[in-house]
N, C-alpha and C positions, 0 to 999 in steps of 0.2 A: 688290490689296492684301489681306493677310489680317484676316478677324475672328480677333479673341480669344470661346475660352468658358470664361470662366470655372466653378473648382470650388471645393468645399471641404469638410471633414471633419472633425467633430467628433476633437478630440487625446485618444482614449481608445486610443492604441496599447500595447501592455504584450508586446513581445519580449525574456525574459530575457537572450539572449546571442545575439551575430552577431559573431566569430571576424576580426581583421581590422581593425573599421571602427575611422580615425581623426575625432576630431574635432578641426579646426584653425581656431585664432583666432588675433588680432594677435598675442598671446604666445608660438605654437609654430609659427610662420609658418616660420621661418629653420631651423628642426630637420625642417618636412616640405617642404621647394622643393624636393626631388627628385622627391619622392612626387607633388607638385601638379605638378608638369613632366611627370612620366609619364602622372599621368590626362590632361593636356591633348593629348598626343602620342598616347594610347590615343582618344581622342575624335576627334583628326585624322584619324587612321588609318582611320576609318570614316565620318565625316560629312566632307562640304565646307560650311562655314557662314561665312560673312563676320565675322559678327558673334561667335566665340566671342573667349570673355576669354583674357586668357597671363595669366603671371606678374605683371607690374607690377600686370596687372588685380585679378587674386587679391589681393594685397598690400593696395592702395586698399580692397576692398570690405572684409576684415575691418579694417582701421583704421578704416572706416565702424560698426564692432561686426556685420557679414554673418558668417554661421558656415559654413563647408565642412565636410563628411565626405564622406570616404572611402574603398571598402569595400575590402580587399586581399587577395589571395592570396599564394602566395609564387610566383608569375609576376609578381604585380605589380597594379595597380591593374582592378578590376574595375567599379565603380560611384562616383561623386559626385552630390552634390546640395550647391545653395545653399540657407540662408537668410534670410531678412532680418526680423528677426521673427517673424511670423505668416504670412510669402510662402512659399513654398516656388520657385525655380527652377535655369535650366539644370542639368538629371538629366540622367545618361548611367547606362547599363548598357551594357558591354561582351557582345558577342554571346557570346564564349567562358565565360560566365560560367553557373554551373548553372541549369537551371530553376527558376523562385521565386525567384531570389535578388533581381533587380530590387525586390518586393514586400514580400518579408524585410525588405530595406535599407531601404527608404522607413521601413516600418512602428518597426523599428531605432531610427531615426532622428529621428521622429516624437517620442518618448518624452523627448527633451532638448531637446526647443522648449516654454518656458513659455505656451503660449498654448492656450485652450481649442479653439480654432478653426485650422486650415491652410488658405489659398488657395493658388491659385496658375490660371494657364491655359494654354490648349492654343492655337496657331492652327489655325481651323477645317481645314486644310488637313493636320495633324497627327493623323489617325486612332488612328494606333497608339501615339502618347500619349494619348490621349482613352481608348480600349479599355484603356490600363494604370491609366492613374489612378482610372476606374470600377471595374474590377474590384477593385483598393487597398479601395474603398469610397466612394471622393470622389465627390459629386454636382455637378451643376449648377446651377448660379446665377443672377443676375441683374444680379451684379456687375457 
């Protein structure tokens, strides 16, 4: 069974502009289910995971007040991230997407979450989450 490691980073991100990203709540649910169908289907396409969310899921969690973005091109979706507050999860970056943009976006993204603080964690098993979110600037915790 995996450990969690937890991170977190002080919310002083400050990205004037990132070309793309949506940000969807309960309200603009039904004008991006295409958009949020395709990031999940861009995410399939690359991960096998038991556990990713679909549509109903998407739905429930911003009803819950959970916020989705995410990043577009005119290919189509490139990057999401959940959050829940101050959480930050399930991130995908699509592999086709330029270098730094994972980073950008987080950073992006960052900047309309009201909270001074971001967690979120890695399973220990999940290196190359752990090497993104470091490099981000997110440290390690005790969470």
């Amino acid at each position: 069974m995996a450990s969690e490691i937890w991170y977190e980073i002080d919310n002083t991100s400050n990205v004037k502009h990132l070309p793309g990203v949506v940000c969807i709540g309960p309200e603009t649910f039904c004008s991006y289910k295409n958009t949020i169908q395709a990031s999940i289907d861009a995410f399939n396409s690359h991960v096998k995971w038991e556990g990713m969310w679909d549509l109903k899921e998407a739905e429930n969690r911003l009803k819950k007040g959970h916020v989705l973005f995410i990043g577009t091109d005119k290919e189509g979706p490139l990057a999401h991230v959940w959050f829940d507050n101050d959480y930050l999860y399930n991130m995908f970056v699509d592999p086709r997407r330029e270098d730094g943009y994972g980073a950008t976006f987080v950073k992006f993204c960052l900047q309309f979450i009201p909270s001074d603080t971001i967690k979120l964690y890695c399973d220990d098993w999940n290196i190359k989450a752990q090497k993104f979110f470091e490099k981000i600037g997110f440290t390690k915790t005790n969470t």
